[in-house]
PyMOL Python script that loads the backbone (N, CA, C, O; Angstrom):
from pymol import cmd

cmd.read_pdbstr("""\
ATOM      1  N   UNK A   1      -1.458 -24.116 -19.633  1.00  0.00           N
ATOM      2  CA  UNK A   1      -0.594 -24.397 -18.498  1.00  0.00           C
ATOM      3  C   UNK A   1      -1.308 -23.951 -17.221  1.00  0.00           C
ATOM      4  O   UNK A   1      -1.772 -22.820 -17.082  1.00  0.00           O
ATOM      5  N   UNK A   2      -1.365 -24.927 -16.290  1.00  0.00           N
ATOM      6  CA  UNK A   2      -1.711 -24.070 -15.197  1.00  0.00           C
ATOM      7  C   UNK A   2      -1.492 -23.798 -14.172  1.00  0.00           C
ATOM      8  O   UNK A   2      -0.493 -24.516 -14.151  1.00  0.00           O
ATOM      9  N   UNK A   3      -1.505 -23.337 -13.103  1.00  0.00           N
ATOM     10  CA  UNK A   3      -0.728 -22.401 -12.289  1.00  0.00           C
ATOM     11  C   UNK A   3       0.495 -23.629 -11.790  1.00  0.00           C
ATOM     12  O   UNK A   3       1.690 -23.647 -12.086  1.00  0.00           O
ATOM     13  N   UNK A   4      -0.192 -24.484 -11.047  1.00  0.00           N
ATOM     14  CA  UNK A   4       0.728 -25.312 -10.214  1.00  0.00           C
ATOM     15  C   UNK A   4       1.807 -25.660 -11.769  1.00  0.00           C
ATOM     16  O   UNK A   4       2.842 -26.181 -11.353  1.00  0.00           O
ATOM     17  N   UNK A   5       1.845 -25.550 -13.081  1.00  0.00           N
ATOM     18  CA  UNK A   5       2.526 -25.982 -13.698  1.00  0.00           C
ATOM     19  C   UNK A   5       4.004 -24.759 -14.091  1.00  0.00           C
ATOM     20  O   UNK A   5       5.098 -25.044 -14.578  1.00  0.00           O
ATOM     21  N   UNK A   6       3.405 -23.237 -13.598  1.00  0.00           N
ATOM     22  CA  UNK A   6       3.909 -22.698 -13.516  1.00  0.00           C
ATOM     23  C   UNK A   6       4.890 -21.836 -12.735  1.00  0.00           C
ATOM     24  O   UNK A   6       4.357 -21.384 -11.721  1.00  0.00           O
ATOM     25  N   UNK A   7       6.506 -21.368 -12.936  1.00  0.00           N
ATOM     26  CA  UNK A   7       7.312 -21.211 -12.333  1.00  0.00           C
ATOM     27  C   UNK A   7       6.779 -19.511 -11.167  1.00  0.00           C
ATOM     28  O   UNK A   7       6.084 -18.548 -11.489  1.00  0.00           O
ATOM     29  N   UNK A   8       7.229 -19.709 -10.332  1.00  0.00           N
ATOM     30  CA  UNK A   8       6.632 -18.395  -9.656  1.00  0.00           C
ATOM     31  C   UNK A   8       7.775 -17.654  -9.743  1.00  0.00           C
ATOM     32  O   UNK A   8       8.718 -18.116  -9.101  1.00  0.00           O
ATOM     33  N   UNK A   9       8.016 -16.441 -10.466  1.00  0.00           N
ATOM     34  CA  UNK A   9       9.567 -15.347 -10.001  1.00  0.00           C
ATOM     35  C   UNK A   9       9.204 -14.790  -8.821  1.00  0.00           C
ATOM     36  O   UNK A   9       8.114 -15.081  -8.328  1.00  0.00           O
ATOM     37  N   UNK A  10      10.161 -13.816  -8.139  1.00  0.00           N
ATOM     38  CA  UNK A  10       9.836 -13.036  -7.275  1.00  0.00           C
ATOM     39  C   UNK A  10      10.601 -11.928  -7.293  1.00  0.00           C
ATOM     40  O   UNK A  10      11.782 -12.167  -7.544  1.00  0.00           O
ATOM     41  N   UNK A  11      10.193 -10.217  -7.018  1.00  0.00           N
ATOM     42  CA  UNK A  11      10.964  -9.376  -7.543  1.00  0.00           C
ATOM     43  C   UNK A  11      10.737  -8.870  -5.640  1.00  0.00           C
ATOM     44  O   UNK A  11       9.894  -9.275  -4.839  1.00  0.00           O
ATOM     45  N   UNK A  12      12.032  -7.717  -5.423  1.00  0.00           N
ATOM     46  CA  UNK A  12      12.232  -7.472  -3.422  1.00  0.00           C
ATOM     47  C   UNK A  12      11.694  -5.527  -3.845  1.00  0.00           C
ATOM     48  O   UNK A  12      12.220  -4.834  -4.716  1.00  0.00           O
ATOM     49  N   UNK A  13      10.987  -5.263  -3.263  1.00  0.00           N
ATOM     50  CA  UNK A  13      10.895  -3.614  -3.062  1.00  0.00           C
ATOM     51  C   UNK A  13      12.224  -3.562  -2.457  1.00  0.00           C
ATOM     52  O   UNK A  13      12.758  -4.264  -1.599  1.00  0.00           O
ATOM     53  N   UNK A  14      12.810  -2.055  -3.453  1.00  0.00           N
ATOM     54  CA  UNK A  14      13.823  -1.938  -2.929  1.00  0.00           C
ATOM     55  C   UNK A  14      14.140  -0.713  -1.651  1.00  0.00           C
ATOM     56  O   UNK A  14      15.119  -0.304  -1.028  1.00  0.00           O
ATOM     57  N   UNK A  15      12.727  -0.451  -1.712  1.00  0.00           N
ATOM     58  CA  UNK A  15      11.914   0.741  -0.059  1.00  0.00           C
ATOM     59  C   UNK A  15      12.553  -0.430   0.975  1.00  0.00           C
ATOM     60  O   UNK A  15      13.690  -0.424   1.446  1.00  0.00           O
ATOM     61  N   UNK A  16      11.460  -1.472   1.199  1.00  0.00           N
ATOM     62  CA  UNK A  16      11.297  -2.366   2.213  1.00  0.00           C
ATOM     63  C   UNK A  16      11.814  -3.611   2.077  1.00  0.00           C
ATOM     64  O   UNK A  16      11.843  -4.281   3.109  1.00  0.00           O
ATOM     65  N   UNK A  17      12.398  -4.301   0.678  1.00  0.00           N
ATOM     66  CA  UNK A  17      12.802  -5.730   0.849  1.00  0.00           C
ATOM     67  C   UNK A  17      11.587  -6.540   0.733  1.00  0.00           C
ATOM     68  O   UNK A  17      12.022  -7.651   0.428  1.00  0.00           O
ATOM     69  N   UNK A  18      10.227  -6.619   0.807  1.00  0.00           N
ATOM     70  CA  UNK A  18       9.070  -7.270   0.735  1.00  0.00           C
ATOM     71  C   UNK A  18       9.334  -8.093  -0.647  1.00  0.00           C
ATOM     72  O   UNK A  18       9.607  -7.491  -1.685  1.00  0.00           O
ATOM     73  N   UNK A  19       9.256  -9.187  -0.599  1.00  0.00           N
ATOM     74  CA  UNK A  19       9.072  -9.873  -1.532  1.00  0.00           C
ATOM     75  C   UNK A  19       7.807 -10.225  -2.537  1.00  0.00           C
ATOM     76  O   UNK A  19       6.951 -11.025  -2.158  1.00  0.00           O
ATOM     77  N   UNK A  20       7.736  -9.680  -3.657  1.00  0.00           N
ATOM     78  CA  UNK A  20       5.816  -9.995  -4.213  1.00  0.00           C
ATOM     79  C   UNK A  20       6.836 -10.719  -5.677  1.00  0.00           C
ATOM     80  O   UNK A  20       7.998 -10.847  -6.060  1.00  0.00           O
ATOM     81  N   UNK A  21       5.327 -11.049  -6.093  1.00  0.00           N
ATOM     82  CA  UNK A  21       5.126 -12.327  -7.413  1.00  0.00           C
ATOM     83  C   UNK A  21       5.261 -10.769  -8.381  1.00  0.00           C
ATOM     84  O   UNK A  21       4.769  -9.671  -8.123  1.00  0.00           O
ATOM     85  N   UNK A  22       6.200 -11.232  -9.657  1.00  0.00           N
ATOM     86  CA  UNK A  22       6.354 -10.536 -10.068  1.00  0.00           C
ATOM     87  C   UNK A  22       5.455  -9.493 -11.106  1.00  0.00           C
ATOM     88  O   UNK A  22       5.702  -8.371 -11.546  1.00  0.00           O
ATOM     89  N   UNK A  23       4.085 -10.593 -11.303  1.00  0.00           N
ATOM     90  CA  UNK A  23       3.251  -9.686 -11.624  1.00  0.00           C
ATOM     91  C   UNK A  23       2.430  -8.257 -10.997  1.00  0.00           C
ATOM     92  O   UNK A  23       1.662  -7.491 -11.578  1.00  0.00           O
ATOM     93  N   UNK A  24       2.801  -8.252  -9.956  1.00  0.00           N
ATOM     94  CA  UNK A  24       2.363  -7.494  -8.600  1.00  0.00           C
ATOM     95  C   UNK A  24       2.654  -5.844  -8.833  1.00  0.00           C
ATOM     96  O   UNK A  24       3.855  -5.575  -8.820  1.00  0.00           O
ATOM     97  N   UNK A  25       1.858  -4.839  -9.019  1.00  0.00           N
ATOM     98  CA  UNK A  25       2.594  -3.768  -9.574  1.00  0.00           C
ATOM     99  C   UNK A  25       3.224  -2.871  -8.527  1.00  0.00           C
ATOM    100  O   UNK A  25       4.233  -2.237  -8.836  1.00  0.00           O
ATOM    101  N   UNK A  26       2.509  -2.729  -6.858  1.00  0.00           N
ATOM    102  CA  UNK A  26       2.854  -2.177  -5.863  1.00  0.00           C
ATOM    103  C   UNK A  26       3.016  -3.059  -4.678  1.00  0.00           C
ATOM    104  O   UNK A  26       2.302  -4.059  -4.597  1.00  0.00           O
ATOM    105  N   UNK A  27       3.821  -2.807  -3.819  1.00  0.00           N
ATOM    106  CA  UNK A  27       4.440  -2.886  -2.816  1.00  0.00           C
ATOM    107  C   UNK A  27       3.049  -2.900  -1.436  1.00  0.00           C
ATOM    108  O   UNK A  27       2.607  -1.928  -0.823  1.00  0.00           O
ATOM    109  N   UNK A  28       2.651  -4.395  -1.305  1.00  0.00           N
ATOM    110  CA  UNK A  28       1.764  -4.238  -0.541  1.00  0.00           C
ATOM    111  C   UNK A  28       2.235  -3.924   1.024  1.00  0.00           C
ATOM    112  O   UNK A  28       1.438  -4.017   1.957  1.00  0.00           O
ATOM    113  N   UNK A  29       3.391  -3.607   1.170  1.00  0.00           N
ATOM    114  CA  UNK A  29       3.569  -3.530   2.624  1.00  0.00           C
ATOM    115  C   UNK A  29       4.133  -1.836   2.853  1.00  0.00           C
ATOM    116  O   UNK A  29       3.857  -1.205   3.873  1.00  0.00           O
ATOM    117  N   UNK A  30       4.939  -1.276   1.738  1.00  0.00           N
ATOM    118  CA  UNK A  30       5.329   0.241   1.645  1.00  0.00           C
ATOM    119  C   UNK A  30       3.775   0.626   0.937  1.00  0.00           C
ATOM    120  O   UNK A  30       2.736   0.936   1.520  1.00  0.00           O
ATOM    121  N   UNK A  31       3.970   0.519  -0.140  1.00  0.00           N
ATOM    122  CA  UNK A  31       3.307   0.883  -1.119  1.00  0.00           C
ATOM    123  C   UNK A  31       3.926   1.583  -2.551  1.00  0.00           C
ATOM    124  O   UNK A  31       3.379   2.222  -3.450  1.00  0.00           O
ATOM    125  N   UNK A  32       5.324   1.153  -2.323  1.00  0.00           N
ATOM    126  CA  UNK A  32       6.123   1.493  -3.378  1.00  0.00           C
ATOM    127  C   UNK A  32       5.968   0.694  -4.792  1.00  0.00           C
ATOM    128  O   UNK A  32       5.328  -0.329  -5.034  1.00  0.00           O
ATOM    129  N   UNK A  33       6.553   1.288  -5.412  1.00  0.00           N
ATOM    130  CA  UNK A  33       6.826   0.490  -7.139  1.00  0.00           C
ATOM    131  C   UNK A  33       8.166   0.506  -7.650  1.00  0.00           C
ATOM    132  O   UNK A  33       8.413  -0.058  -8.716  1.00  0.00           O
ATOM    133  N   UNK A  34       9.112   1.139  -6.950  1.00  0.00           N
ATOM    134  CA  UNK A  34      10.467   0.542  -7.108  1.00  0.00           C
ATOM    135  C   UNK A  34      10.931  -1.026  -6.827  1.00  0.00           C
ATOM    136  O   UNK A  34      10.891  -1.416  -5.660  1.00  0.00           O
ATOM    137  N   UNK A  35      11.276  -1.736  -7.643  1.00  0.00           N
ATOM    138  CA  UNK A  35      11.341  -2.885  -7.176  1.00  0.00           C
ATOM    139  C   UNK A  35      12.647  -3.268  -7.719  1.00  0.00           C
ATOM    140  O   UNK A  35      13.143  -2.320  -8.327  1.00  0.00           O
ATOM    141  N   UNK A  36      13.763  -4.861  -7.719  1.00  0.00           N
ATOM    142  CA  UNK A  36      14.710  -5.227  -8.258  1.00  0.00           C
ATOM    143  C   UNK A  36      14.259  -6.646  -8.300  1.00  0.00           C
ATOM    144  O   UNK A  36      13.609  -7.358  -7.536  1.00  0.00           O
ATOM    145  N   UNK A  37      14.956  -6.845  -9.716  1.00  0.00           N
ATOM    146  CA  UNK A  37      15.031  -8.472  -9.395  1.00  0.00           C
ATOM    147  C   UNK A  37      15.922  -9.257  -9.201  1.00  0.00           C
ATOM    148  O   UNK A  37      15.884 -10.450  -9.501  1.00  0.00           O
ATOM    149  N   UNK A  38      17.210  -8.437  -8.456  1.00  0.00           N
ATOM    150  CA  UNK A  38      18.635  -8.918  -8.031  1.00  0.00           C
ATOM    151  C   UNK A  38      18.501  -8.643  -6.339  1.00  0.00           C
ATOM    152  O   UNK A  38      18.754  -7.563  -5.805  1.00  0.00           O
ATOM    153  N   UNK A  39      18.007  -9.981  -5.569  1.00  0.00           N
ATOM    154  CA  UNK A  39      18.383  -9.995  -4.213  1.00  0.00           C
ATOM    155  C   UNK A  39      18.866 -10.982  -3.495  1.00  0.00           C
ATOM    156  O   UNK A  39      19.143 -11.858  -4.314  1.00  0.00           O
ATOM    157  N   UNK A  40      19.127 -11.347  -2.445  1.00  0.00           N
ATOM    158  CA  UNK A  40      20.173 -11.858  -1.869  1.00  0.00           C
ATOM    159  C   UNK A  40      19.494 -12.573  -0.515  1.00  0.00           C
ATOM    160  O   UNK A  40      19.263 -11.702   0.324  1.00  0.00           O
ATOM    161  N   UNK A  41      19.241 -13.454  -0.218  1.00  0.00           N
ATOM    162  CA  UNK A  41      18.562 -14.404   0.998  1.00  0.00           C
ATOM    163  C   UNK A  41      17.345 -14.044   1.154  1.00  0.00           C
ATOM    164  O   UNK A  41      16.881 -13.078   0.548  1.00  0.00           O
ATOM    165  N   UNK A  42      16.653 -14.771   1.992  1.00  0.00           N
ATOM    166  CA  UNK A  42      15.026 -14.833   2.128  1.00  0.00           C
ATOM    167  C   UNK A  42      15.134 -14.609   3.918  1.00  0.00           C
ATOM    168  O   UNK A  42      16.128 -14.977   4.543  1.00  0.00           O
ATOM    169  N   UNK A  43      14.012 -13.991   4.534  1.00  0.00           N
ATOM    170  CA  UNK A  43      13.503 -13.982   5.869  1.00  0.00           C
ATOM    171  C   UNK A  43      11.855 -14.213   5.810  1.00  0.00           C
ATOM    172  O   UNK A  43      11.210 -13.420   5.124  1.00  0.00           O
ATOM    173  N   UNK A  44      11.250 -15.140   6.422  1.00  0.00           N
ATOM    174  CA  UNK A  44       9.820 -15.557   6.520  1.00  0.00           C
ATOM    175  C   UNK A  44       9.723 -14.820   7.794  1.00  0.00           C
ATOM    176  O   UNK A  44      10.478 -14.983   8.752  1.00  0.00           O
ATOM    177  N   UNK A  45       8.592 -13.878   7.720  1.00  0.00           N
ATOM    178  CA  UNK A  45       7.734 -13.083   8.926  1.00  0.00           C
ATOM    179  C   UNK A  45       6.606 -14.052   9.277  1.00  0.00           C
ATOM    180  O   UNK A  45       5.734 -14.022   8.408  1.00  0.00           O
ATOM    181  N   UNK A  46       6.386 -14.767  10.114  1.00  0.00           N
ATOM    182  CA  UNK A  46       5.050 -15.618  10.237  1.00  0.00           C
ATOM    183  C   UNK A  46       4.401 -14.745  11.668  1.00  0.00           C
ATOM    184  O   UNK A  46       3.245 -14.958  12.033  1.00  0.00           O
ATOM    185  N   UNK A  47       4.826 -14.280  12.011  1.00  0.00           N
ATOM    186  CA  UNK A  47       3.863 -13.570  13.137  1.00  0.00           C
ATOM    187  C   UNK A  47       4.106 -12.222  13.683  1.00  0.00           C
ATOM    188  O   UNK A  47       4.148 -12.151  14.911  1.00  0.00           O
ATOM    189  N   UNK A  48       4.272 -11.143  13.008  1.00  0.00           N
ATOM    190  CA  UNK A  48       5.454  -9.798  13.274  1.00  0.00           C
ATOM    191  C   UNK A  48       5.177  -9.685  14.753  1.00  0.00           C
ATOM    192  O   UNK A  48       6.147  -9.437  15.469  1.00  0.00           O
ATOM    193  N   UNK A  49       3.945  -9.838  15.335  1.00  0.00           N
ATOM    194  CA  UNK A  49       3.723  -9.182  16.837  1.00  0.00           C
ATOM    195  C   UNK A  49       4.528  -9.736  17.836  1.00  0.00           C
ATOM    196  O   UNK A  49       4.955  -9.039  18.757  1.00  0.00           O
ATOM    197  N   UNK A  50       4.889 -11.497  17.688  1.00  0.00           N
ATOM    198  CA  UNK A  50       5.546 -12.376  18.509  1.00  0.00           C
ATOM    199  C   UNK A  50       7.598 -12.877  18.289  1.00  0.00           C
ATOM    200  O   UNK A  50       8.334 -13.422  19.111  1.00  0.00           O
ATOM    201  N   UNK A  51       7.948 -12.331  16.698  1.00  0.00           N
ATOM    202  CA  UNK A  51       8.935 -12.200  16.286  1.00  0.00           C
ATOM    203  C   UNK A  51       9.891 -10.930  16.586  1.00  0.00           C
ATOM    204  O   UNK A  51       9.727  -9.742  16.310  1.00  0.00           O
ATOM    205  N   UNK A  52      10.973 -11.615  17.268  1.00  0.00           N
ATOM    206  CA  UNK A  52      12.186 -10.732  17.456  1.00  0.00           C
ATOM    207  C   UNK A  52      12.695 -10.297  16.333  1.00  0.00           C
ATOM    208  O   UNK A  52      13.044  -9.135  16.128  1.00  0.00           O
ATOM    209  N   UNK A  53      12.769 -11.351  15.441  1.00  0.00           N
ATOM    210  CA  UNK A  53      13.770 -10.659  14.409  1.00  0.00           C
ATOM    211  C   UNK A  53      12.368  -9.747  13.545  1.00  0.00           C
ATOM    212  O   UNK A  53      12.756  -8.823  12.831  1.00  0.00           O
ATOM    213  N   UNK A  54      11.429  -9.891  13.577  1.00  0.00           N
ATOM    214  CA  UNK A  54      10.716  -8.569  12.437  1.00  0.00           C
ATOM    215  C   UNK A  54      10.387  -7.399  13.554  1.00  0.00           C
ATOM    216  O   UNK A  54       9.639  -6.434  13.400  1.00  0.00           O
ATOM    217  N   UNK A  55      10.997  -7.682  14.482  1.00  0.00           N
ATOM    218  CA  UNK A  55      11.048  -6.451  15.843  1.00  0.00           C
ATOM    219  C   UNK A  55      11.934  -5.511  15.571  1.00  0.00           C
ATOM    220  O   UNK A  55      11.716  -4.321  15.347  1.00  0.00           O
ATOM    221  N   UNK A  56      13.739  -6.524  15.617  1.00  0.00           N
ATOM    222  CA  UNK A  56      14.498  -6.103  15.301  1.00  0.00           C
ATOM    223  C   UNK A  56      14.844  -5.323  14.118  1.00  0.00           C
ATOM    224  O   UNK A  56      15.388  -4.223  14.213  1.00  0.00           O
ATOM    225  N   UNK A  57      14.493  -5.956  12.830  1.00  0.00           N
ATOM    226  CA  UNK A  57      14.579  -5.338  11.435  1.00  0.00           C
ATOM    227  C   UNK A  57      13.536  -4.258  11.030  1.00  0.00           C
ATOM    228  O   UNK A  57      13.651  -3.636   9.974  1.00  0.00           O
ATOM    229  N   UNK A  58      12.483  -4.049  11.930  1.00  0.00           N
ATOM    230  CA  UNK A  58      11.340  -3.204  11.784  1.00  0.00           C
ATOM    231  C   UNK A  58      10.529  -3.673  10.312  1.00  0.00           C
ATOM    232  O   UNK A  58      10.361  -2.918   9.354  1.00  0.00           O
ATOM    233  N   UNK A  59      10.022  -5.284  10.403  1.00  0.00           N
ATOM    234  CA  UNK A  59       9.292  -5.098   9.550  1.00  0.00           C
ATOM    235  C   UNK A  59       7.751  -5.301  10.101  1.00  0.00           C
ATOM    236  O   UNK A  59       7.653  -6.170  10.967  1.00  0.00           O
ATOM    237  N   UNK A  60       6.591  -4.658   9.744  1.00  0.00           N
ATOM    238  CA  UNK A  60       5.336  -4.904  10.626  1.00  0.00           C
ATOM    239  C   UNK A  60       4.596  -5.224   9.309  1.00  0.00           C
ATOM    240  O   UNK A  60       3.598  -4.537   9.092  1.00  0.00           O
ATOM    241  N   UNK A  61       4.888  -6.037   8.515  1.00  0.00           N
ATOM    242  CA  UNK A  61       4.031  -6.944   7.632  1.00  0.00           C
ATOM    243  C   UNK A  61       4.133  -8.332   7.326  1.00  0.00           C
ATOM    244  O   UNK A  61       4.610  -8.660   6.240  1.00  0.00           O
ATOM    245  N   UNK A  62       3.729  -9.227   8.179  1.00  0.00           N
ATOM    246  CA  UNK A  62       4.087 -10.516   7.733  1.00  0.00           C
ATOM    247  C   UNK A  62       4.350 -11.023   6.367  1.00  0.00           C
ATOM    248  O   UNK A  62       3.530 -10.506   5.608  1.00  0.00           O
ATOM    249  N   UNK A  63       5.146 -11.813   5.745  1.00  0.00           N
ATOM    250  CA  UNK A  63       5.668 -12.396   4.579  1.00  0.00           C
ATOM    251  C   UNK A  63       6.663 -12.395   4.497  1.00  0.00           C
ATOM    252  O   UNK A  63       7.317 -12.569   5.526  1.00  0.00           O
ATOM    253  N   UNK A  64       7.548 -12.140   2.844  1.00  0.00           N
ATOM    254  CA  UNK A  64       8.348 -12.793   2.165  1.00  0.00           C
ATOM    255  C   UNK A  64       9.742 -11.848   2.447  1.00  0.00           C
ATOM    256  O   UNK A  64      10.052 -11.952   1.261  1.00  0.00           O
ATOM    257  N   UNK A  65      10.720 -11.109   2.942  1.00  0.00           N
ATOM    258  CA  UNK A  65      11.581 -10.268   2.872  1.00  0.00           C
ATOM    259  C   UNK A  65      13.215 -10.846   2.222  1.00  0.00           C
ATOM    260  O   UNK A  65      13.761 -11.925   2.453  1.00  0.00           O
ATOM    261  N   UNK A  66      13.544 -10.076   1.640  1.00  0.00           N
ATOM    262  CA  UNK A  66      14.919 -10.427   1.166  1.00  0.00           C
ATOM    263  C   UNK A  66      15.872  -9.757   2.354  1.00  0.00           C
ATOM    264  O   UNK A  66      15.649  -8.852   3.158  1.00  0.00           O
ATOM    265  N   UNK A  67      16.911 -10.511   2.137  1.00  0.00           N
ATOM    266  CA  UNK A  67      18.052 -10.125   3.016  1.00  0.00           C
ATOM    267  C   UNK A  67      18.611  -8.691   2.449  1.00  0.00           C
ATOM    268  O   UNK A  67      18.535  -7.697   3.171  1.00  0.00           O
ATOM    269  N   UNK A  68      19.059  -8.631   1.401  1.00  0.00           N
ATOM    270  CA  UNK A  68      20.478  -7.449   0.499  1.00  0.00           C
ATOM    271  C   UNK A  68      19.172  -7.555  -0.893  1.00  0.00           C
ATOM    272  O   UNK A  68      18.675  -8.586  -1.347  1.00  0.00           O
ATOM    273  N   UNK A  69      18.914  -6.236  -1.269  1.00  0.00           N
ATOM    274  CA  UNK A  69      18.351  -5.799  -2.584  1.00  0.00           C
ATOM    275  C   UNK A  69      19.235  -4.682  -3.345  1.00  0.00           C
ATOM    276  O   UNK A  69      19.597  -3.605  -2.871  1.00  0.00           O
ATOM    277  N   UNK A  70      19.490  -5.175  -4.601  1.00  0.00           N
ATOM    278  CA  UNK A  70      20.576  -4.651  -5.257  1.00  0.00           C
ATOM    279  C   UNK A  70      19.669  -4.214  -6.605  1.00  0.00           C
ATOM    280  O   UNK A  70      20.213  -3.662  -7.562  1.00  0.00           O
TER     281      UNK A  70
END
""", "prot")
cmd.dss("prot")
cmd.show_as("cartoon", "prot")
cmd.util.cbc("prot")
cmd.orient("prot")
């Protein structure tokens, strides 16, 4: 099987909300390893320096963030 044939999961640090592929063992934006795989909406960071809302939410790593991590 190969990749494009395969489903991608995604698990949210439950430090920061960062979204990684679930093979991923740490938290490239904390550096945590607490993670869940019960979360709740998506936010795309495409530019933290020029974005209000990753201003507002204090995130300073562009990517994948969940809304609510449970």
């Amino acid at each position: 099987m190969s990749r494009k044939d395969q489903i991608i999961t995604f698990k949210a640090c439950r430090k920061c909300g960062y979204l990684v592929e679930n093979l991923i063992p740490k938290c490239p934006a904390c550096g945590s390893v607490n993670f869940s795989m019960e979360y709740e909406g998506l936010i795309i960071i495409l530019d933290k320096d020029k974005s209000e809302v990753a201003k507002k939410l204090k995130k300073g790593v562009n990517g994948k963030y969940a809304i609510k991590v449970y």
